[in-house]
Biopython code that builds the backbone (N, CA, C, O; Angstrom):
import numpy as np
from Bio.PDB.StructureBuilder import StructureBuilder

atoms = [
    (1, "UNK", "N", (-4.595, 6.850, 20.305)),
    (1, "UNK", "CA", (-4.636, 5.416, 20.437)),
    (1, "UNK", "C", (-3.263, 4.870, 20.075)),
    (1, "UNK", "O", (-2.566, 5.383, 19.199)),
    (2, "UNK", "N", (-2.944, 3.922, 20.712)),
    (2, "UNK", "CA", (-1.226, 3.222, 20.402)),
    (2, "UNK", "C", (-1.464, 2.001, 19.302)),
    (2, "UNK", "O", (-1.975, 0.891, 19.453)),
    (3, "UNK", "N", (-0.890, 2.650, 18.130)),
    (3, "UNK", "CA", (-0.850, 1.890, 17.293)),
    (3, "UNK", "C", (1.130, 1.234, 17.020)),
    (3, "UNK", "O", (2.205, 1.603, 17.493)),
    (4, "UNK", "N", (0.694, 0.084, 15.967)),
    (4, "UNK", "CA", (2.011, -0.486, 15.595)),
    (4, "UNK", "C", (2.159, -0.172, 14.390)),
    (4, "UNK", "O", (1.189, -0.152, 13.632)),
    (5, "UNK", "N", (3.361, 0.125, 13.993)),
    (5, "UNK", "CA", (3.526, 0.535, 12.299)),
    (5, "UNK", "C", (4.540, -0.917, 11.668)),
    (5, "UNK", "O", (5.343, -1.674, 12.212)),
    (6, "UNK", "N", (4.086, -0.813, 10.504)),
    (6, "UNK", "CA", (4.868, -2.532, 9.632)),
    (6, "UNK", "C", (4.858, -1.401, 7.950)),
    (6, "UNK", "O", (4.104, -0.782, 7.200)),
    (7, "UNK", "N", (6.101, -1.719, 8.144)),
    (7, "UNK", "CA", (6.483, -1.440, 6.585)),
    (7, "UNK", "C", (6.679, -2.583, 5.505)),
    (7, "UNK", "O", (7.532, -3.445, 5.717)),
    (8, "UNK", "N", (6.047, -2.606, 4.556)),
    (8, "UNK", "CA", (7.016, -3.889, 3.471)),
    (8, "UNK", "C", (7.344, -3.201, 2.809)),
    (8, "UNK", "O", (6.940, -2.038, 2.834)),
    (9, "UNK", "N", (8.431, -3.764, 1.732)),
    (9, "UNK", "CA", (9.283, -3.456, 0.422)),
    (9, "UNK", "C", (9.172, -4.632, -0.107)),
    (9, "UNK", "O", (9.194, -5.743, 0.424)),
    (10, "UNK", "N", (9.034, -4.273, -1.339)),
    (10, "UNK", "CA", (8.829, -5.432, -2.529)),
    (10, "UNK", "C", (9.268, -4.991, -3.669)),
    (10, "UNK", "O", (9.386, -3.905, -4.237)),
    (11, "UNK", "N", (9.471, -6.031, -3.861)),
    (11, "UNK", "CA", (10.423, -6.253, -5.709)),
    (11, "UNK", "C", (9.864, -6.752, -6.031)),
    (11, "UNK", "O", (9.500, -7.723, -5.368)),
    (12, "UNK", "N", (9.236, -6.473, -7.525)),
    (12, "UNK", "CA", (8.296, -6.794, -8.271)),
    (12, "UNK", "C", (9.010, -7.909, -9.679)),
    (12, "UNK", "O", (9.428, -7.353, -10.694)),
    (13, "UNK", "N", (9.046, -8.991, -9.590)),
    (13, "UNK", "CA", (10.220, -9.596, -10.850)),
    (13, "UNK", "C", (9.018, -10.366, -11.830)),
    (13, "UNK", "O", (7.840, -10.236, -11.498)),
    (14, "UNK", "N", (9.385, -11.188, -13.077)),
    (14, "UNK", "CA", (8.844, -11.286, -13.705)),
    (14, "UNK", "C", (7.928, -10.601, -14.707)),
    (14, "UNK", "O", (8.048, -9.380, -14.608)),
    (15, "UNK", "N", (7.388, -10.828, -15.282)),
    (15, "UNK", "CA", (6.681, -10.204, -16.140)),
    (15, "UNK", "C", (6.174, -8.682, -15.884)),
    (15, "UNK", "O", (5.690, -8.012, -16.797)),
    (16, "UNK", "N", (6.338, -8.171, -14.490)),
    (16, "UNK", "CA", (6.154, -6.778, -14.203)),
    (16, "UNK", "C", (7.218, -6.704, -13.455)),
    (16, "UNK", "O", (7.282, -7.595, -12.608)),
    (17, "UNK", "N", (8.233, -5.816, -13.472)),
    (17, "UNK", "CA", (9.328, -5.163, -13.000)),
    (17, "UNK", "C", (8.889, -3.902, -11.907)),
    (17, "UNK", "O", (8.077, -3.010, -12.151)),
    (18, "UNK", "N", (9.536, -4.060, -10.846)),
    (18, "UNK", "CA", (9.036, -2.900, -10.396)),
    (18, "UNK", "C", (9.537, -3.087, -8.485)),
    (18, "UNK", "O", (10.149, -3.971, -7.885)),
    (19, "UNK", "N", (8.810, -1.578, -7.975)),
    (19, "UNK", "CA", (8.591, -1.988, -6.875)),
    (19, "UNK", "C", (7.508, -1.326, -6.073)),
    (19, "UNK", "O", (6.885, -0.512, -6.754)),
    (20, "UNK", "N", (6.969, -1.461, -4.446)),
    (20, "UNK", "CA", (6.377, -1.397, -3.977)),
    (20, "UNK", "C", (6.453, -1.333, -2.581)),
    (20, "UNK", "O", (6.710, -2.349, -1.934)),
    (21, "UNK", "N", (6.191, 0.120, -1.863)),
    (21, "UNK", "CA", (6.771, 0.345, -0.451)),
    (21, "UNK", "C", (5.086, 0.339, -0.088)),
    (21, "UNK", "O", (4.392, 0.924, -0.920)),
    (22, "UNK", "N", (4.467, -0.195, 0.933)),
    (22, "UNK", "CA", (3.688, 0.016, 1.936)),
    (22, "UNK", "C", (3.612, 0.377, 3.271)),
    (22, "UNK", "O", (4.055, -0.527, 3.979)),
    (23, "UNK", "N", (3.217, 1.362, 3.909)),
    (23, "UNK", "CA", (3.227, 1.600, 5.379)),
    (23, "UNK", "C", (1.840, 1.027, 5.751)),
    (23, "UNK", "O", (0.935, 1.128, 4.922)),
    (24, "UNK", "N", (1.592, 0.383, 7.045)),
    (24, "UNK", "CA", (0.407, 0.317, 7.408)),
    (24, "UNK", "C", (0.281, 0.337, 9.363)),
    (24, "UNK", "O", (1.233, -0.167, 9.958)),
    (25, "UNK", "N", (-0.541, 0.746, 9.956)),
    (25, "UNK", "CA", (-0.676, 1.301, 11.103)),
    (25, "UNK", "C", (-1.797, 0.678, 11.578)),
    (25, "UNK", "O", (-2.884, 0.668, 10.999)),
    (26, "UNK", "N", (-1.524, 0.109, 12.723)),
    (26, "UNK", "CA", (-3.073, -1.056, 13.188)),
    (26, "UNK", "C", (-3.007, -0.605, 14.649)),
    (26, "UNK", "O", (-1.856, -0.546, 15.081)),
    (27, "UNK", "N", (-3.760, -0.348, 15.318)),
    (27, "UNK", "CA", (-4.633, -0.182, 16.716)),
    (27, "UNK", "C", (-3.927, -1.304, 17.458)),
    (27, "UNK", "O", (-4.451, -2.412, 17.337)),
    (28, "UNK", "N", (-2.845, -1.216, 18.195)),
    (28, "UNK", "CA", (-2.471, -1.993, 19.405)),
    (28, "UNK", "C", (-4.096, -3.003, 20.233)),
    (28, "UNK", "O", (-3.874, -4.168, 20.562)),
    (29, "UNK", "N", (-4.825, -2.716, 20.353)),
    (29, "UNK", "CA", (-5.571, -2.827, 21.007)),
    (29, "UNK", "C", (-6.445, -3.792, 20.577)),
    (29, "UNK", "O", (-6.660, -4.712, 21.367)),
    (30, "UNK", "N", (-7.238, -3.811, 19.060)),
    (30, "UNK", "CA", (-7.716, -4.800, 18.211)),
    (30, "UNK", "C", (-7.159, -5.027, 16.825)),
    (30, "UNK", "O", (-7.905, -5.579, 16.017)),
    (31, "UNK", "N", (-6.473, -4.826, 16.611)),
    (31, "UNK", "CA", (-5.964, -4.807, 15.129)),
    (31, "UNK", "C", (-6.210, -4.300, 14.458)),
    (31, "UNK", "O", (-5.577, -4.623, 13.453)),
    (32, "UNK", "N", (-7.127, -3.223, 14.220)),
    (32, "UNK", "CA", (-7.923, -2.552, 13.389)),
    (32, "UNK", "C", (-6.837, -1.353, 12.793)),
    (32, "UNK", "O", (-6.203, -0.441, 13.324)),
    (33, "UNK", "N", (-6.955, -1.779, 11.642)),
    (33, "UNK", "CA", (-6.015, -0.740, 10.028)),
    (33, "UNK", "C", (-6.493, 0.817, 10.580)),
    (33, "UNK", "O", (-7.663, 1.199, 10.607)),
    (34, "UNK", "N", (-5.582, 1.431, 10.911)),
    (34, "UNK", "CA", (-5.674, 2.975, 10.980)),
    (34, "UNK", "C", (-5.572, 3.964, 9.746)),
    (34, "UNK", "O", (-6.243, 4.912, 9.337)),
    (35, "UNK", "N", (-4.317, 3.243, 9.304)),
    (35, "UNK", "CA", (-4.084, 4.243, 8.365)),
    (35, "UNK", "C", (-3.042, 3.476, 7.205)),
    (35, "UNK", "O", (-2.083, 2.850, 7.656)),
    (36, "UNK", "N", (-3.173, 3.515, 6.245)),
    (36, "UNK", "CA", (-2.286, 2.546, 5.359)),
    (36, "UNK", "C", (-1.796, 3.572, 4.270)),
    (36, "UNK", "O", (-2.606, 4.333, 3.742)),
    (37, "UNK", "N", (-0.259, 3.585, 3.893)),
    (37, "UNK", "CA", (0.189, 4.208, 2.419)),
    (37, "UNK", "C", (0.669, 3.467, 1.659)),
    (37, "UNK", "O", (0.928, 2.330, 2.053)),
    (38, "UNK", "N", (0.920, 3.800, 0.474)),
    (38, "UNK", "CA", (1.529, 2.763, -0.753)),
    (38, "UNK", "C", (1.681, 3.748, -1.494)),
    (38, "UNK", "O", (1.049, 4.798, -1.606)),
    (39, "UNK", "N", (3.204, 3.051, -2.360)),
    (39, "UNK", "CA", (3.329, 4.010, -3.514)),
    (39, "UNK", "C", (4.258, 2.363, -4.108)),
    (39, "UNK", "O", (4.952, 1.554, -3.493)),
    (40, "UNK", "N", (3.819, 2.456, -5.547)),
    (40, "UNK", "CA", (4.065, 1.160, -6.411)),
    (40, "UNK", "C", (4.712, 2.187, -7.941)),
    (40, "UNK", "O", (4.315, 3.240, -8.441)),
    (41, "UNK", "N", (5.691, 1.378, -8.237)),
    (41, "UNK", "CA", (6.126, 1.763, -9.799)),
    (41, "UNK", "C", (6.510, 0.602, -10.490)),
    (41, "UNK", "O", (7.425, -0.184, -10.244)),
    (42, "UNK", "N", (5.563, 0.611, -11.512)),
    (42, "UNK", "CA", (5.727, -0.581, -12.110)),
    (42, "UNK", "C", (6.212, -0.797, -13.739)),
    (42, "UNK", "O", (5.676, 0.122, -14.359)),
    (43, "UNK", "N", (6.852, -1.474, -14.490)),
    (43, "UNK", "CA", (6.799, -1.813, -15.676)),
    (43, "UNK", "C", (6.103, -3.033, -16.159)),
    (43, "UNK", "O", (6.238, -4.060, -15.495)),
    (44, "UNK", "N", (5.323, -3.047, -17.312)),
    (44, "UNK", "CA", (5.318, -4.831, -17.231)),
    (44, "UNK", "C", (5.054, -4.626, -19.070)),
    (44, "UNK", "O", (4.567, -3.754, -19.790)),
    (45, "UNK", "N", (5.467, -5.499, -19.198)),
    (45, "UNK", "CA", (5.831, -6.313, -20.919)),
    (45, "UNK", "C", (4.338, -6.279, -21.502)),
    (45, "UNK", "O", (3.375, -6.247, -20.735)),
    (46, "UNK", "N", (4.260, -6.282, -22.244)),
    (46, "UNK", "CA", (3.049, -5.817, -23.514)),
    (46, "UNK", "C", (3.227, -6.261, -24.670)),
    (46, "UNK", "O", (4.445, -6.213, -24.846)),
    (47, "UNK", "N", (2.578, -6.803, -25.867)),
    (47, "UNK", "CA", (2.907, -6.871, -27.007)),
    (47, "UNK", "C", (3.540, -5.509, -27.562)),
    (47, "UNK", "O", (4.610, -5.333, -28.146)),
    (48, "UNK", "N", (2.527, -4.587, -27.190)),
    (48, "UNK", "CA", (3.355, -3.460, -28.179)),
    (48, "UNK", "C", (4.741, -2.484, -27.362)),
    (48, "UNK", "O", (5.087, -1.335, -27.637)),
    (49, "UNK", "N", (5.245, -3.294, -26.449)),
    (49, "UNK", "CA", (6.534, -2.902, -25.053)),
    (49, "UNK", "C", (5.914, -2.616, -23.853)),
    (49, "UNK", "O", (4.812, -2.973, -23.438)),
    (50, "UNK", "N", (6.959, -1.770, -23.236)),
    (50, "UNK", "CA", (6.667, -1.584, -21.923)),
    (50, "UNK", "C", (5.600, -0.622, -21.622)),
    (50, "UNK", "O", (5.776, 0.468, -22.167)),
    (51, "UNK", "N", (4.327, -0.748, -20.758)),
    (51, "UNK", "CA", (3.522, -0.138, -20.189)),
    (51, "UNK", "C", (3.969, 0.231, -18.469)),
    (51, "UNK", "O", (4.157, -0.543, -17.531)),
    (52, "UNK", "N", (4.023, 1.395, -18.521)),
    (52, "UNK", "CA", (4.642, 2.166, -16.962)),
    (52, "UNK", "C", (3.345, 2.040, -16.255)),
    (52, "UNK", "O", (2.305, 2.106, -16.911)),
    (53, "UNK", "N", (3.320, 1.855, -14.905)),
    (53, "UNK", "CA", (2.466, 2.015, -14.356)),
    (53, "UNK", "C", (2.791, 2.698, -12.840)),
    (53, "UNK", "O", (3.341, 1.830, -12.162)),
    (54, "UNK", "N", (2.666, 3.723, -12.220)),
    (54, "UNK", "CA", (2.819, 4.900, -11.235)),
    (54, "UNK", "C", (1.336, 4.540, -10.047)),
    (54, "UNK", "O", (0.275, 4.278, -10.612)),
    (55, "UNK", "N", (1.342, 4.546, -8.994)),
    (55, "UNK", "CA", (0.290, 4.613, -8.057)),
    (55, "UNK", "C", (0.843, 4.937, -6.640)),
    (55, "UNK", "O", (1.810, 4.294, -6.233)),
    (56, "UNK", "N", (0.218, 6.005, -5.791)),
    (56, "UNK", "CA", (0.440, 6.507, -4.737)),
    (56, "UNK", "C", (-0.859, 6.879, -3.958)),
    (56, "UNK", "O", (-1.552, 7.809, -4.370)),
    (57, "UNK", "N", (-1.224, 6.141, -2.787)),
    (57, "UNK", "CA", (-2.187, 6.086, -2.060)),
    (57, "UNK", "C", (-1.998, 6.146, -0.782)),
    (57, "UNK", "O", (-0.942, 5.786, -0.263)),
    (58, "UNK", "N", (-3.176, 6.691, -0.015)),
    (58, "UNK", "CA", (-2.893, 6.888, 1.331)),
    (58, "UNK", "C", (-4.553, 7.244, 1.893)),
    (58, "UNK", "O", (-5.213, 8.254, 1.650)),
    (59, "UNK", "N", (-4.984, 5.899, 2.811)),
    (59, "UNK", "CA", (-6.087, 5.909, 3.702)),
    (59, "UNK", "C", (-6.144, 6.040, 4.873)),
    (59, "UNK", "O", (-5.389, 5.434, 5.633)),
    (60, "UNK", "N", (-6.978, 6.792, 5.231)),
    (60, "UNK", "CA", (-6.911, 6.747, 7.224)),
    (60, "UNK", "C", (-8.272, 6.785, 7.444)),
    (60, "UNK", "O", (-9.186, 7.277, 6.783)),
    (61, "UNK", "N", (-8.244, 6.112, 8.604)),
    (61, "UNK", "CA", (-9.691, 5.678, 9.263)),
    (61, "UNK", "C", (-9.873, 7.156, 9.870)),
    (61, "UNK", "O", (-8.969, 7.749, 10.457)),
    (62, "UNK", "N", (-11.154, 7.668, 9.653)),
    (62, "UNK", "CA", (-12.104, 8.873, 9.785)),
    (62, "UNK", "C", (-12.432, 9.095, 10.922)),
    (62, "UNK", "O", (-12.330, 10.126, 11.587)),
    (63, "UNK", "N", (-13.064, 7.563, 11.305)),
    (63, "UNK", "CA", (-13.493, 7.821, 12.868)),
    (63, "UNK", "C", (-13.854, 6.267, 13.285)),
    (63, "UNK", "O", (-13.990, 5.333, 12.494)),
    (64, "UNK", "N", (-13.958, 6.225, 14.525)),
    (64, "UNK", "CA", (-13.679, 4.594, 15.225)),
    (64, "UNK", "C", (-15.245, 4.095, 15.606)),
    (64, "UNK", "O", (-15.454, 3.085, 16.277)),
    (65, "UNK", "N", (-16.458, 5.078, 15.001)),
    (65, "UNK", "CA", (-17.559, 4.945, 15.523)),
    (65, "UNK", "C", (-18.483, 5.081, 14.205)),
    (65, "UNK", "O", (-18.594, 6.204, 13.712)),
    (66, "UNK", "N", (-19.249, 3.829, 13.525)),
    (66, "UNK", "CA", (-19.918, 4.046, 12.407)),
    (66, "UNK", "C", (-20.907, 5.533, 12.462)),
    (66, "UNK", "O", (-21.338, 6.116, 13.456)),
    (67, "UNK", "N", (-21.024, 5.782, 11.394)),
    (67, "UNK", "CA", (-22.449, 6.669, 11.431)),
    (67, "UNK", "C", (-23.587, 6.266, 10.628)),
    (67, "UNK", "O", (-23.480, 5.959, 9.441)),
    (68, "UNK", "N", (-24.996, 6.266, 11.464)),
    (68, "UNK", "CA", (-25.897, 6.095, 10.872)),
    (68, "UNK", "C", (-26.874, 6.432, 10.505)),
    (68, "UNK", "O", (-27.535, 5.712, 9.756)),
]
sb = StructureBuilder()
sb.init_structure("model")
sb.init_model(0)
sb.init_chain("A")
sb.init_seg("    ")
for serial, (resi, resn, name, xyz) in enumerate(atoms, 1):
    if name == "N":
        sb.init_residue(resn, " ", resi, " ")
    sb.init_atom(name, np.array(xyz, "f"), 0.0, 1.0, " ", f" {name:<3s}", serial, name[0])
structure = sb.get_structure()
């Protein structure tokens, strides 16, 4: 199926430092999310300092036809 791919990048400012790359992949045809990745690294301020925060994800649609 012909899909379109859209990347963002983000800078994370304020109170959480950081950043955040997303890929996401949608069906030319209806828009429908194929397949989406993310990977986020974050810092953010705490009373007792900095708390790190790490996340890396990645979904893909299974199949284009519910099962029931």
């Amino acid at each position: 199926m012909p899909v379109v791919h859209v990347r963002v990048d983000e800078t994370l400012t304020g109170g959480t430092k950081g950043t955040r790359a997303a890929d996401s992949w949608y069906a030319v045809a209806d828009n429908l999310l194929v397949k989406r990745t993310s990977a986020t690294d974050a810092d953010t301020q705490t009373p007792f300092g900095y708390s790190h925060y790490h996340e890396v994800l990645s979904v893909t649609l299974a199949d284009l036809h519910p099962r029931q």
